[in-house]
C-alpha positions in Angstrom: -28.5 -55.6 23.6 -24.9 -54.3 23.3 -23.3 -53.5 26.3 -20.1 -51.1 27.1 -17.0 -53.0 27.4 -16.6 -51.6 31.2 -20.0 -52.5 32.0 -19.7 -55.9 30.2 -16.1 -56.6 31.8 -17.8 -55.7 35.3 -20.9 -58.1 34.7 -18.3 -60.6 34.0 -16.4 -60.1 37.6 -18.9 -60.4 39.2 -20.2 -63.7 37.8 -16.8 -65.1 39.0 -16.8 -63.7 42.6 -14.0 -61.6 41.9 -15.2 -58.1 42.8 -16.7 -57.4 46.5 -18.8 -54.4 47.2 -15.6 -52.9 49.1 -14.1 -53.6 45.7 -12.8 -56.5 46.2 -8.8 -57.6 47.0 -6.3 -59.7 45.4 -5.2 -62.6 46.7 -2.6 -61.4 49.5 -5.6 -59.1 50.6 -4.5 -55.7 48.8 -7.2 -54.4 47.0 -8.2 -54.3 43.5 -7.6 -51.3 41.4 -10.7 -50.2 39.6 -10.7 -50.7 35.9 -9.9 -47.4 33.9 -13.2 -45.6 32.7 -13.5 -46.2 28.9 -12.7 -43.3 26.4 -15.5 -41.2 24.8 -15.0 -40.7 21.4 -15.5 -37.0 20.3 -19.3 -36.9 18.8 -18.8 -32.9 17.0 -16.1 -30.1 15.9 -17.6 -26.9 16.6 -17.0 -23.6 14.2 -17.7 -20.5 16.0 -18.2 -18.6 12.8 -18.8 -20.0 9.0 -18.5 -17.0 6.8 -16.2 -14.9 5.9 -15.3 -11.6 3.5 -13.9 -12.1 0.2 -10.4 -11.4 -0.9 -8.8 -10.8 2.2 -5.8 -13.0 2.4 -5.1 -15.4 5.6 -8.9 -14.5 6.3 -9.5 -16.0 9.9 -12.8 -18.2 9.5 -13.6 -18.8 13.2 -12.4 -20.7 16.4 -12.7 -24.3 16.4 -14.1 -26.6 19.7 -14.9 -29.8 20.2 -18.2 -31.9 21.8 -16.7 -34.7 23.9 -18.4 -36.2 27.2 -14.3 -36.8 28.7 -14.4 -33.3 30.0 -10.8 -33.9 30.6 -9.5 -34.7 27.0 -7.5 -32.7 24.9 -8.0 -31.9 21.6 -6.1 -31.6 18.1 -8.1 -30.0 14.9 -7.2 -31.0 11.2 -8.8 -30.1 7.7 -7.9 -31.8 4.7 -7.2 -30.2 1.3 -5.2 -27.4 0.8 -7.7 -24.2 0.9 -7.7 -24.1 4.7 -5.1 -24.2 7.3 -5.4 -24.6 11.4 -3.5 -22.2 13.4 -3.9 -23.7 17.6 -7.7 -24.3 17.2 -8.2 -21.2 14.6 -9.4 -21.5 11.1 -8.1 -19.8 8.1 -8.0 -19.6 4.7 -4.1 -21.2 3.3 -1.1 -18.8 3.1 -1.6 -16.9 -0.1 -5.5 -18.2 -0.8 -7.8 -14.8 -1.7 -11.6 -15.9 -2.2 -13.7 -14.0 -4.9 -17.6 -14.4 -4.9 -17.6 -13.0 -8.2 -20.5 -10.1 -7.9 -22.6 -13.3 -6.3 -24.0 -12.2 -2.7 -21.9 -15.4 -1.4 -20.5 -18.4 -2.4 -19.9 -21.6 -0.8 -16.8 -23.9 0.4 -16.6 -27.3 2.0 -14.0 -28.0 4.4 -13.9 -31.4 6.4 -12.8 -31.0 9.7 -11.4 -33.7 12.2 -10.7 -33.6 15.8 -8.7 -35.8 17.8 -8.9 -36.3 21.3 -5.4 -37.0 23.3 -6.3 -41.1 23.3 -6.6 -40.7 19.4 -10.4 -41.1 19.2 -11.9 -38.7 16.3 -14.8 -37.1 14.4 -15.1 -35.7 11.1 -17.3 -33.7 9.7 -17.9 -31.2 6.8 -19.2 -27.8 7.4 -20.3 -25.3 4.7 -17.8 -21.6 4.6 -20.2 -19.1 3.7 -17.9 -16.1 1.1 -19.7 -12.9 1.9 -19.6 -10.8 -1.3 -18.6 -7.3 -0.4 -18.0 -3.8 -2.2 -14.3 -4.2 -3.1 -13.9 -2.5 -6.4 -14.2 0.9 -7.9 -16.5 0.3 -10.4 -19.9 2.3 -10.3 -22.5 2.6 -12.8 -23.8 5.8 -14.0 -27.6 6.7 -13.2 -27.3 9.3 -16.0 -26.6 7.4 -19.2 -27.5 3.3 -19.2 -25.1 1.2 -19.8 -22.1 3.2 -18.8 -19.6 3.8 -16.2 -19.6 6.4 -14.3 -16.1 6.3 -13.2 -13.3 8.5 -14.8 -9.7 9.9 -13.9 -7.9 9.3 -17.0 -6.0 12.3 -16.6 -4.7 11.3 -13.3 -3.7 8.0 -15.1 -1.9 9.9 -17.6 0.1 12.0 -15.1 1.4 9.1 -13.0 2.1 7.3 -16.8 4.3 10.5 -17.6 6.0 10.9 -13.8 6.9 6.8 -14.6 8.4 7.6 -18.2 10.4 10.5 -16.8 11.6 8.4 -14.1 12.6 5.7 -16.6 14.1 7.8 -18.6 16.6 9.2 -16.0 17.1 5.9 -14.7 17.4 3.7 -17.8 18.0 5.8 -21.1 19.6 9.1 -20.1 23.3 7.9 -19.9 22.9 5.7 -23.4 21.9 8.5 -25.0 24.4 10.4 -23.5 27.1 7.7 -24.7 25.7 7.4 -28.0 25.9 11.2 -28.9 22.2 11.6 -29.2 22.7 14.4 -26.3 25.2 16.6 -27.3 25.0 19.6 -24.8 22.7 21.0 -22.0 20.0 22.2 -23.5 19.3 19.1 -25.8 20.0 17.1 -22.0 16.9 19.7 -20.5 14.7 19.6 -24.0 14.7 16.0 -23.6 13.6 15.8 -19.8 11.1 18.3 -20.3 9.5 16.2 -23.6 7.9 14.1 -20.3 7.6 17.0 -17.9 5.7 19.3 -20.2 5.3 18.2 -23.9 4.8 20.4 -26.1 0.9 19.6 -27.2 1.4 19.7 -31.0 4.6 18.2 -31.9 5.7 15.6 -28.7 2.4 14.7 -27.2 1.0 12.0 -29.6 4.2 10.1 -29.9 5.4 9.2 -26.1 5.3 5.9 -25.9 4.7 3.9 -22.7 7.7 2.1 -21.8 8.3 1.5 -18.6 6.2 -1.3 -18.0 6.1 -4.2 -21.1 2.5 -5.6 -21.5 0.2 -1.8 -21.6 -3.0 -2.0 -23.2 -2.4 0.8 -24.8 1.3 1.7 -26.7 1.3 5.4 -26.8 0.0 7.8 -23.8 -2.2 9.9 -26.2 -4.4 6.1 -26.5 -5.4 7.0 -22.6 -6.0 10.3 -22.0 -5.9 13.7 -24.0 -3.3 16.2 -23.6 -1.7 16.7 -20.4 1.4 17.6 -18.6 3.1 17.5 -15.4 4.1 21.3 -15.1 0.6 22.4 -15.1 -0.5 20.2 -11.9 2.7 21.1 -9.8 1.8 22.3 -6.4 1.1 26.2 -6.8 0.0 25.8 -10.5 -3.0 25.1 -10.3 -4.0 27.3 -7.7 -8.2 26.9 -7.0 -9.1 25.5 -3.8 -4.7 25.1 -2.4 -4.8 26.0 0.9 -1.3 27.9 0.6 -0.2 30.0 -2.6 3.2 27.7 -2.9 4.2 30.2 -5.3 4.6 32.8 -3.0 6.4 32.0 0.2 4.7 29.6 1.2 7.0 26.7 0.0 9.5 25.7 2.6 12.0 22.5 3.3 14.3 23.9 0.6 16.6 27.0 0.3 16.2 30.2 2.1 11.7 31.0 2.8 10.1 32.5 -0.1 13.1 31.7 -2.6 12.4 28.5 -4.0 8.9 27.5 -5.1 7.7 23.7 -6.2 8.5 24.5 -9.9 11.6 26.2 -9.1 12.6 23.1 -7.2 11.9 20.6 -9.8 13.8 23.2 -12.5 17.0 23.2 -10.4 17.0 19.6 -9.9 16.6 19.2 -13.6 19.7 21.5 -13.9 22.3 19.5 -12.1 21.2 16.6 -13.8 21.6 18.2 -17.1 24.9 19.6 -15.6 25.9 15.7 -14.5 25.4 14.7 -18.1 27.4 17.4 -19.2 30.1 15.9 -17.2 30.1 12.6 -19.0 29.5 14.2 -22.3 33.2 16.1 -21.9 34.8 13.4 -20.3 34.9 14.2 -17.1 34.9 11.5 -13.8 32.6 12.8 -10.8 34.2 11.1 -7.2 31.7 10.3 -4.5 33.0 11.2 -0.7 35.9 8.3 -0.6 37.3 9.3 -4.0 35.4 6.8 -5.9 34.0 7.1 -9.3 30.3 7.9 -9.8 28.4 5.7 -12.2 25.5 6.8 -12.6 24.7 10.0 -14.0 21.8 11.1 -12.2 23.9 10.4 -8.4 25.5 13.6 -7.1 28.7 14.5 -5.7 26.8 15.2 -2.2 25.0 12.2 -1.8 21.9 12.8 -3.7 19.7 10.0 -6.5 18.6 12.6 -8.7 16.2 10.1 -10.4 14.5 9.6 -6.6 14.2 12.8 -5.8 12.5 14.1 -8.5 9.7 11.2 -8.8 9.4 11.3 -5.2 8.8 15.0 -4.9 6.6 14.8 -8.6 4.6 12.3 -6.5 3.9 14.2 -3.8 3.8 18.2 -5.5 1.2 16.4 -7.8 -0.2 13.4 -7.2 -0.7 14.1 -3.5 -1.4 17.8 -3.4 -3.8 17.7 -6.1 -5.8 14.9 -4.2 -5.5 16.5 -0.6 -5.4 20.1 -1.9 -7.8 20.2 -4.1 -10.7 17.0 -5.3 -11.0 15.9 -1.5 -11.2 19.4 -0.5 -14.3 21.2 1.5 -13.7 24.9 1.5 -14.3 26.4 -1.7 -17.7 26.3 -3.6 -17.7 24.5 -6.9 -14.8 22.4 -5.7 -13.5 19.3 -4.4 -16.2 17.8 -2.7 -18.5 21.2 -2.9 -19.5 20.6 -6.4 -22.7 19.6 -8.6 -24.8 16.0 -7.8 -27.5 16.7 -9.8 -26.9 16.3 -13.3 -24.0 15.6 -15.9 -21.1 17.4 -15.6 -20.4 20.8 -16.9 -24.1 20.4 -18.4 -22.7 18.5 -21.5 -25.4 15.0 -21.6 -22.8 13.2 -22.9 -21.0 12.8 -19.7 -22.2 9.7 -17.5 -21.2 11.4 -14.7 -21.7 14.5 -12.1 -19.5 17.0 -11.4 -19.0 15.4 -8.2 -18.6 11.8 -9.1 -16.0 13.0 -11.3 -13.6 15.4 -8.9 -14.0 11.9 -6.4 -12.6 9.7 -9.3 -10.0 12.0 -9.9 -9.0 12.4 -6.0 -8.9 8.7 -5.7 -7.0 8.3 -9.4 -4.0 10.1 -8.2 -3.9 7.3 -4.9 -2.9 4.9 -8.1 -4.8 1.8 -6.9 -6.3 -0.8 -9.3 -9.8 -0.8 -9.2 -9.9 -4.1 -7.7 -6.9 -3.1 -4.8 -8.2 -5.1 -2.0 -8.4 -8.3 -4.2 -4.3 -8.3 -3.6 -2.1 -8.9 -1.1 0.3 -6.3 0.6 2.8 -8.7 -1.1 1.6 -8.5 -4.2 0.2 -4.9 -4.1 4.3 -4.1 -3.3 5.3 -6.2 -6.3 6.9 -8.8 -4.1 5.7 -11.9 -5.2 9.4 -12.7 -6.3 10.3 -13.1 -2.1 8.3 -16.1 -1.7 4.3 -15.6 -1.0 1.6 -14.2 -3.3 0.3 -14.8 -6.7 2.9 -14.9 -9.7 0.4 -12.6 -11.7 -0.7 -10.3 -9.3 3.0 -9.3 -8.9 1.8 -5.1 -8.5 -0.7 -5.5 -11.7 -3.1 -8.2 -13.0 -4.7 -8.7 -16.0 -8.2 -8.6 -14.6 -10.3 -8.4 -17.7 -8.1 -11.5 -19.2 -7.3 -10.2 -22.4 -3.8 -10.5 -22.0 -2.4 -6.9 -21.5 -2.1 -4.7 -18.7 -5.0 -1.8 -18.8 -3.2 1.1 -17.1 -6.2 2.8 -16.4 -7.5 -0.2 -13.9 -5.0 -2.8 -13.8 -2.0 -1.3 -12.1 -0.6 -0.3 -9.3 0.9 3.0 -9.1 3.1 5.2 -6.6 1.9 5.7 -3.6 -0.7 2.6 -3.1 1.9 0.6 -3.4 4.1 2.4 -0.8 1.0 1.6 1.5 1.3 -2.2 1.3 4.9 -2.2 1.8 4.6 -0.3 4.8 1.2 -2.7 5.8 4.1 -5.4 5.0 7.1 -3.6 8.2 4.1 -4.3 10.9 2.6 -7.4 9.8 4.1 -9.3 12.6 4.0 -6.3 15.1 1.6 -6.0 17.9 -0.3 -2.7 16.1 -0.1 -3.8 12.8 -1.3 -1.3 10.0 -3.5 -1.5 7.1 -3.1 1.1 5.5 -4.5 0.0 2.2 -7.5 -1.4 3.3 -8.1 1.8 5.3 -7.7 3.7 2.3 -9.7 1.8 0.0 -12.5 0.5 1.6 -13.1 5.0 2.7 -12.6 5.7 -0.8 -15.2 3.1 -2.3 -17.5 4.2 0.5 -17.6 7.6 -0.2 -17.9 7.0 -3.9 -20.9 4.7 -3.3 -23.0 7.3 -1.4 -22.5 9.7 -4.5 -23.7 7.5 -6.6 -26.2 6.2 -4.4 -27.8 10.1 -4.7 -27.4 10.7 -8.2 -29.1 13.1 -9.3 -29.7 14.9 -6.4 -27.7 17.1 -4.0 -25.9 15.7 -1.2 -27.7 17.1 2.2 -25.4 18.7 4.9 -25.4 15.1 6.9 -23.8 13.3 3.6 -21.5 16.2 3.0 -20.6 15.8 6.5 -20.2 12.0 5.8 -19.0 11.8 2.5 -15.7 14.5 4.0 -15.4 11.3 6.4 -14.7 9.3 4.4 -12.1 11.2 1.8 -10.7 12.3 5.2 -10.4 8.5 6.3 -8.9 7.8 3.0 -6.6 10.2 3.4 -5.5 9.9 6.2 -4.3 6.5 5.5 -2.5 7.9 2.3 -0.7 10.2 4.4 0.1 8.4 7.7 1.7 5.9 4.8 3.9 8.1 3.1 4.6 9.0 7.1 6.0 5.4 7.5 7.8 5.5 4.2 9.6 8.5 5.4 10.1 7.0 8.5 11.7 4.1 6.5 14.3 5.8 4.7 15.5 7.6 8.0 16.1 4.0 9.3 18.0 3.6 6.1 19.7 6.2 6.1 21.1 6.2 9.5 22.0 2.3 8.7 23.9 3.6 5.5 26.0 6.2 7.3 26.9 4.2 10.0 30.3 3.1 8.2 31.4 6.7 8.6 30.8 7.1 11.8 32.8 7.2 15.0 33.9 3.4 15.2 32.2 2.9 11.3 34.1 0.5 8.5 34.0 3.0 5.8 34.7 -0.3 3.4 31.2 -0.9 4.4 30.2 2.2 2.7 27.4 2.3 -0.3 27.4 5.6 -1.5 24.8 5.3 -4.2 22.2 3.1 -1.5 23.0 6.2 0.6 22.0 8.4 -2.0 18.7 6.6 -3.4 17.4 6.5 0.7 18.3 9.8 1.2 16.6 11.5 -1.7 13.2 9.0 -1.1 13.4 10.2 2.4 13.7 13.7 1.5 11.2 13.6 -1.9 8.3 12.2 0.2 8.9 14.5 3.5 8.6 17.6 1.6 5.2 16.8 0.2 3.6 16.5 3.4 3.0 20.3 3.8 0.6 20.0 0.9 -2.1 18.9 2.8 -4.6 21.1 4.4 -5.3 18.4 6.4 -1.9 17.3 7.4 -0.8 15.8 11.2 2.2 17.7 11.3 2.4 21.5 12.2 3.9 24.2 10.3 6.2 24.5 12.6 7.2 20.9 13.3 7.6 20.9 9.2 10.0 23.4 9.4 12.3 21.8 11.7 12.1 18.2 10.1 13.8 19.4 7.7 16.3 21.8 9.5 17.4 18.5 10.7 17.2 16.6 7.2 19.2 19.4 5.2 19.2 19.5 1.1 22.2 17.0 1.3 22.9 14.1 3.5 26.1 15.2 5.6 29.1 12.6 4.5 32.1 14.1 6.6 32.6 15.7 9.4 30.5 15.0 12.5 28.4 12.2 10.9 27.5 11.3 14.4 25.9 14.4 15.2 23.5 14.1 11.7 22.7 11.0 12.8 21.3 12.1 16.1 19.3 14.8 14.2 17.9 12.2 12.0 16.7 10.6 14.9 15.1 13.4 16.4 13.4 14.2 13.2 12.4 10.6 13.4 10.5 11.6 17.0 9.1 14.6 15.7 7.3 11.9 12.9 6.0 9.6 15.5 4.8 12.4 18.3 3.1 14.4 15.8 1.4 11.3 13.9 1.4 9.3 17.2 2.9 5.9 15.6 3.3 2.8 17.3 7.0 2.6 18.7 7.4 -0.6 17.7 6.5 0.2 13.9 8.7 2.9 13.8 12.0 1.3 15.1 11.2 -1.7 12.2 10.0 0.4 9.3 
């Protein structure tokens, strides 16, 4: 038989007369200390949870405990390998680490655990992570034609591809063409903007070529979709199912009520940029507010980026409008989310889709999320890898299908789903974080998955009633982002004219950053009267951007600008009810 040591060394003392049953006393009488109780070893590490979701980075597994009979002790936890990390007695999957199961139902990890008690005594074991398989992409088959999707919203694709080429045009080619004579008065300067705004369908169309990003799929934008134009889809264009006839009145946050409409807008911002080029076609310097040169040709004298204004506002006066306005929209029969379930659309059997599959796909195409959107990170949705965390090819696109070139139709990240993560990104560390993007996408596949689900049948009032809950939740989340963003770029703002306030450095001065966060700040507020749906009142629209003006104010009383961007701030957060915190660090 094997005995303890303290029962053993106790045996032994006894034996030798040295222990009485008052516990006996040394020699001068005092009396003996008894011996320290030995240390129990730890005999388990508990998990309190061993599954977890799938791609959802810094997942939290569960909360870890110990078995130990020294209810006393203390305890450290460890994990070896590198998949898992310990946060106190929390455990999670590694900085950066996003599981896929892969279509399984699950797969399975190992992780070996160890805890240590505070006398160094520990137990290891290996427990089995359980990685729940969950609906995370927008892929659907059809239930009309075997074989094939039934997802579609080329169209939309196309649109955000021609918004980018504009945008990259202005920002990246204008001014060389300019230099190199290629431009040589207004109207070539407007004929050229307009070759992305509204190609002409038989002689432009079929040769714009996809530039602005390096490794498409496809080279030219006739390859993804058939004709289409920006123009047509402008707020107040296409007019079935708007809640407001913008071309009529109803437009405000620029000019005098009822003068300007969306199209109007965009043409007089094209005008002054064609004017700006003019400029530097005749020679002629433009000084920004201290009497410095202008460099860039699309920057204003008042403190306005051209190139942000007019993708921001192109954004919002199509991609956003047509989404809230129009495919997400409940009012008007034969659109939005009022149309067909039962067989292909438009009657044509070709299609492997309904009618209302199709006006989903198209709301959710003009988001701009890659089908698989929740397998990133914020980081790496905001194309951040570059600052330190995330995966080096997921940097705002991936090529998901591996055959080494970016699909735009699936495998990128445009416009406004990527404003989401970076706005996710501003709370992270803040007591009411946001997730935006997972809001948004997880709503949108939902609701997507119960049309399918009913194919071919009609949707009852309940899943009407359901399926509006989710596009509403969706967006929601679309639009309390582009909220933050605006939010944003009034903290910017107000940063960027501090140098020319009272008590200001105006050597501290950036004129163009002042211009860029203005016009992003501007660009993105005024969309957000084109949703039926929107948080903010008429009313409080209106005097948002009373306080914002057409132009940033860069003399003068600054100081009194500044305040009015800050109340325009509070109208933002009291009628969207943001988290204080959030909105001081956006």
């Amino acid at each position: 038989m094997q005995l303890k040591k303290s029962i053993l060394a106790t045996t032994i003392a006894l034996s030798m007369g040295l222990l009485t049953a008052c516990g006996g006393s040394d020699s001068d009488g005092s009396p003996t200390p008894e011996p320290a109780p030995a240390n129990s070893t730890p005999t388990d590490v508990v998990l309190s949870d061993v599954t977890v979701d799938e791609n959802t980075a810094n997942a939290v597994v569960g909360t870890l405990s110990a078995v130990d009979a020294d209810s006393g002790d203390t305890h450290t936890f460890t994990v070896a390998g590198d998949q898992f990390v310990i946060e106190g007695n929390t455990l999670q999957l590694a900085d950066g680490l996003v599981l896929d199961a892969d279509g399984a139902e699950s797969l399975e990890l190992e992780a070996e655990l160890t805890v240590t008690d505070n006398n160094n005594a520990s137990f290891t074991k290996t427990v089995t992570i359980t990685i729940n398989d969950v609906m995370d992409r927008y892929t659907f088959d059809s239930k009309l034609i075997d074989g094939d999707s039934s997802v579609a919203y080329t169209g939309q694709t196309g649109r955000h591809v021609l918004i980018a080429e504009l945008n990259n045009y202005i920002k990246n080619q204008l001014e060389a063409d300019v230099d190199a004579g290629n431009l040589a008065d207004k109207a070539a300067v407007l004929a050229k903007l307009n070759y992305f705004y509204r190609p002409d369908k038989d002689t432009e169309y079929d040769d714009i070529a996809i530039t602005f990003i390096d490794n498409s799929k496809d080279g030219l934008l006739s390859d993804i979709t058939g004709y289409k134009s920006i123009l047509e889809k402008v707020a107040g264009n296409d007019t079935g199912g708007q809640h407001k006839d913008w071309n009529n009145g109803a437009f405000a946050g620029w000019g005098a009520t009822g003068s300007t409409t969306p199209t109007d807008l965009v043409a007089a911002l094209f005008d002054r940029l064609a004017d700006n080029a003019v400029d530097k076609i005749n020679g002629s310097v433009r000084k920004d507010v201290l009497g410095k040169d202008i460099a860039k040709v699309y920057v204003d004298e008042n403190g306005v980026d051209l190139a942000q204004l007019i993708q921001k506002f192109l954004l919002m006066s199509v991609a956003y409008s047509q989404s809230s306005d129009d495919y997400f929209g409940v009012d008007t029969d034969g659109k939005g989310l009022r149309t067909d379930n039962t067989g292909p659309a438009k009657g044509d059997a070709s299609k492997p889709y309904t009618n209302l599959e199709h006006q989903f796909d198209e709301g959710f195409g003009y988001f701009g999320a890659a089908v698989n959107y929740l397998e990133y990170s914020d980081v790496e949705i905001a194309g951040k890898v570059a600052d330190g965390n995330g995966r080096s090819d997921w940097n705002g696109s991936h090529d998901t299908d591996a055959d080494g070139k970016i699909d735009l139709r699936s495998e990128y990240n445009f416009g406004q789903s990527v404003n989401a993560a970076k706005r996710d990104l501003g709370t992270a560390d803040n007591a009411a974080a946001t997730d935006y993007t997972k809001q948004a996408m997880e709503a949108f596949i939902a609701g997507r998955k119960l049309i399918n689900d009913n194919v071919p049948q009609a949707l009852t009032d309940a899943q009407l009633e359901e399926l509006k809950g989710f596009a509403m939740t969706g967006l929601d989340a679309w639009e309390r982002a582009i909220v933050a963003t605006v939010v944003h770029y009034i903290n910017d703002v107000t940063a960027d004219l501090a140098p020319l306030a009272d008590g200001g450095d105006s050597a501290d001065f950036n004129y163009e950053n002042l211009a860029k966060h203005y016009s992003e700040m501007k660009g993105f507020a005024l969309g957000l009267q084109f949703s039926e749906y929107a948080g903010i009142t008429d009313a409080d629209f209106v005097k948002l951007h009373e306080l914002m003006g057409e132009e940033p104010v860069l003399t003068g009383d600054v100081d009194a600008y500044i305040a009015e961007l800050s109340e325009a701030r509070d109208i933002l957060e009291a009628s969207y009810e943001l988290d204080a915190d959030n909105v001081a660090n956006w």
